[in-house]
N, C-alpha and C positions, 0 to 999 in steps of 0.2 A: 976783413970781414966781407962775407959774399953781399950779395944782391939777392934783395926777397924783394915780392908786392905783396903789400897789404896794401888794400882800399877800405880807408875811413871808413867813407861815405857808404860803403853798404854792409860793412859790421855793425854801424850803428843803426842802420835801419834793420838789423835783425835782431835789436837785441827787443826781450819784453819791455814791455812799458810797467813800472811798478803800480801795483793796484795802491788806489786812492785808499780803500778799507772806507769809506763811509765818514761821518763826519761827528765830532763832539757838540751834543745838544745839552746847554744849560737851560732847566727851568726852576719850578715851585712847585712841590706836591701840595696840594692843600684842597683835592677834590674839584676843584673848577673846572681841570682838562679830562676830555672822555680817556677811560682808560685803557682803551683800544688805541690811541694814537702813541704812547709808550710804547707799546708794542712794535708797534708799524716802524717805529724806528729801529729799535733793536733787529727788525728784520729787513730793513735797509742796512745794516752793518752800522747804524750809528751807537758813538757810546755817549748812553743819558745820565747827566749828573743833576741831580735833583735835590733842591733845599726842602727838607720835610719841616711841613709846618702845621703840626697835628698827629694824631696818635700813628705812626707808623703802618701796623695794623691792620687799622682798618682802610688806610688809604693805599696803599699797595695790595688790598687783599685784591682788587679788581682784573691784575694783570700780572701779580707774582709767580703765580702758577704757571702761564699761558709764556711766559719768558721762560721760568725754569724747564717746561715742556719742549719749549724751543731748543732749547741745548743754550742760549744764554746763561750770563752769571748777572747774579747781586748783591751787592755788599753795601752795609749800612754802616758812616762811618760818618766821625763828629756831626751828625744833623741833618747828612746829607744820604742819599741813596745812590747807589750809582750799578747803572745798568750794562752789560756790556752784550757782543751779540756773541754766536759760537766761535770760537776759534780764537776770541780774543781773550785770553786770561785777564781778571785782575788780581793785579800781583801783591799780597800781603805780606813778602819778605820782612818787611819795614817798619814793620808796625810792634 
């Protein structure tokens, strides 16, 4: 077998760094938090899983839109809501 060089050390400095994608925020819907900061995550790239605790409704009416405008998804699912931002499907295969 002949003789190559490879250098580690600067293959791996070329390679991408994988994006972080933002972070998974658990709270409680129940009208207390402004509904602009739902938002504000979902356009940080976070995904928001949310205990609904009250009529659906009318507590998501505040930033439903303003998400699905966003190119975000939401899916309400046993009790919970959950927001994701563009690009991140959630997956229903399962259900």
């Amino acid at each position: 077998m002949g003789d190559f060089d490879l250098d580690l050390q600067t293959a791996e400095g070329e390679l991408d760094e994988p994006d972080a994608g933002g972070r998974v925020v658990l709270g409680v819907l129940d009208g207390s938090t402004d509904p602009d900061e739902w938002v504000e995550h979902v356009k940080r790239d976070d995904v928001v899983v949310l205990n609904v605790e009250g009529d659906l409704n009318d507590l998501a009416g505040g930033f439903a839109r303003e998400v699905r405008d966003y190119g975000g998804e939401l899916m309400h699912f046993r009790g919970f809501l959950v927001l994701s931002p563009p690009g991140r499907e959630i997956d229903t295969d399962r259900l």
